[in-house]
ROROGU-438073 format. One line per field, with one value per residue (C-alpha): x, z, y. Coordinates in steps of 0.25 Angstrom, whole numbers, plus 5000, padded with zeros to 4 digits. Each point is the difference from the previous one (the first is absolute). Example, Ala and Ser with C-alpha at 12.3 -4.5 7.8 and 13.67 -1.06 7.14 Angstrom:
2
xx	c(5049|5006)
zz	c(5031|4998)
yy	c(4982|5014)
This chain:
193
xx	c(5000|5006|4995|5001|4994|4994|4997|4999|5014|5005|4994|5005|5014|5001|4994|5012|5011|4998|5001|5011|5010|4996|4995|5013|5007|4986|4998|4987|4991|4987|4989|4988|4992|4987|4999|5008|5007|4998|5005|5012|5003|5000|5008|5011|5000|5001|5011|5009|4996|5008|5013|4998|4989|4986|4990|4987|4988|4987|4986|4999|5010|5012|5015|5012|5006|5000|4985|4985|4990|4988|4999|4991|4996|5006|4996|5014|5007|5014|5001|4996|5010|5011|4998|5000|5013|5007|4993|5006|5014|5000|4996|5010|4995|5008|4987|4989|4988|4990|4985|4997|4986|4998|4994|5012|5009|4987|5000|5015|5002|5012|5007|5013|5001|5011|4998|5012|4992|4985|4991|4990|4992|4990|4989|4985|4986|4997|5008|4996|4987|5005|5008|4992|5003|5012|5010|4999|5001|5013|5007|4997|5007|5011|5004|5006|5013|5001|5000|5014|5011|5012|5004|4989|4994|4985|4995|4989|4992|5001|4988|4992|5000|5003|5013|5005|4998|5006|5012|5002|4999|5004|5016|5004|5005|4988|4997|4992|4989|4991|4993|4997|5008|5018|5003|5011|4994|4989|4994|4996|4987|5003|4988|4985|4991)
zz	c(5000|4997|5007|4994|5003|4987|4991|4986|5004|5003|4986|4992|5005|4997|4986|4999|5006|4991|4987|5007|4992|4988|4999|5007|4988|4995|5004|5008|4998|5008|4997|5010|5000|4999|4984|4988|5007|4986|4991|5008|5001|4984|4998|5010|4993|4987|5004|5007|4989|4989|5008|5005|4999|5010|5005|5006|5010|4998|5001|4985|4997|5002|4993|5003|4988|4991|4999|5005|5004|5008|5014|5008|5013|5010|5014|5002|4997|5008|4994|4987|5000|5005|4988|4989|5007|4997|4987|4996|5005|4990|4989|5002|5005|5009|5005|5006|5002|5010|5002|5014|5006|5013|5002|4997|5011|5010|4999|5003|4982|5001|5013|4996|4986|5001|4988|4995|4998|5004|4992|5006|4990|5008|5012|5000|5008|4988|5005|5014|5001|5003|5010|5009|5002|4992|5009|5001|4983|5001|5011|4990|4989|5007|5006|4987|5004|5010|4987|4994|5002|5008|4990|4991|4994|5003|4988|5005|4994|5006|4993|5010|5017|5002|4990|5008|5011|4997|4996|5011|5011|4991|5005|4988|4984|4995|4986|4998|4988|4997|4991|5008|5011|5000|4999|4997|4986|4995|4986|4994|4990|4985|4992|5003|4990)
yy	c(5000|5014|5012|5015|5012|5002|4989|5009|5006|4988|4993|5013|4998|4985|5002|5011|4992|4986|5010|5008|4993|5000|5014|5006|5006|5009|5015|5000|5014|5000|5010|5006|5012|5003|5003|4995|4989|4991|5013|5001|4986|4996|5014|4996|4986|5006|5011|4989|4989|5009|4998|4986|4990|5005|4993|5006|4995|5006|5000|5001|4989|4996|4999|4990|5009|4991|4997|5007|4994|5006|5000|4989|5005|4991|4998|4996|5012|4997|4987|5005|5011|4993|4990|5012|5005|4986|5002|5013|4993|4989|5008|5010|5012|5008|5008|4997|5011|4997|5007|5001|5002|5008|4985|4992|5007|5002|4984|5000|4992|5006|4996|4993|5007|5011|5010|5008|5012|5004|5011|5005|5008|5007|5001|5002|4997|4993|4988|4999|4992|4989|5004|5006|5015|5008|4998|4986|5000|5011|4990|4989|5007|5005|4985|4997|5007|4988|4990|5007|4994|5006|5013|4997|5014|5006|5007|5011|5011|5013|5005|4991|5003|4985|5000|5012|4995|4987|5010|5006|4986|4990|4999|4993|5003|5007|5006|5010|5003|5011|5009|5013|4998|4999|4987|4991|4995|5012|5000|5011|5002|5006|4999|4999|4993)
């Protein structure tokens, strides 16, 4: 009989470790926010997949980088992820970019999986219903931090209150990207159609 404190924590880190091995080699980029968490997660994919291969988890689909194939919904989602990332080994990617739910980290999917880098892309009510009131949902969001690995980067959005926030506390390599506010990485608009 084994004894743990938290059982999906315990199963999420089990799943994690029996890939560990083969998955050590990729680059692991995990995305949360409350908007364009999919958006961000193919453009990452796509930017890293021009120097090395990429792979990407999503809720549309998923890519090993050698093949797509539209996402099933599994109820299993550390086992499942672990697979793709043991996937995404074996097919020669040397990315893998993962979409993360306010969900997936509130029902601790990720414990035992050590990103590289965490985006968070932004923060809003419209998230928060199932998590009971608004600061419940921000804590859930901001818990990815605890899912880098030591010197792993946090990627936050200083256009949003969270992404400061997270800016200011987070204690560890953080970029910076924005559109009105200064920012590390800031885009600027040319032309309006």
């Amino acid at each position: 009989q084994c004894i743990v404190k938290d059982a999906r924590a315990a199963y999420a880190q089990l799943s994690y470790a029996l890939q560990a091995t083969a998955s050590a080699g990729l680059h692991k980029v995990g995305v949360t926010g409350t908007h364009g968490k999919t958006c961000a997660t193919w453009l990452i994919a796509s930017v890293l997949g021009n120097k090395a291969g990429s792979g990407f988890y999503s809720t549309l689909g998923r890519s090993t980088s050698n093949d797509f194939a539209p996402e099933q919904p599994s109820r299993d989602v550390p086992r499942a992820v672990s697979a793709w990332l043991a996937e995404c080994a074996k097919a020669g990617a040397k990315h893998a970019v993962l979409e993360v739910s306010s969900q997936a980290i509130a029902q601790q999917q990720l414990s035992g999986l050590l990103l590289d880098c965490a985006v968070v892309t932004n923060f809003s009510r419209d998230g928060f219903a199932e998590h009971s009131t608004i600061d419940n949902y921000r804590d859930t969001l901001r818990r990815i931090c605890q899912s880098l690995k030591p010197g792993g980067t946090l990627v936050v959005n200083l256009d949003d209150a969270l992404g400061r926030d997270l800016a200011r506390d987070a204690g560890m390599p953080t970029l910076t990207i924005g559109l009105n506010e200064s920012a590390d990485v800031t885009a600027k608009l040319l032309e309006r159609s």
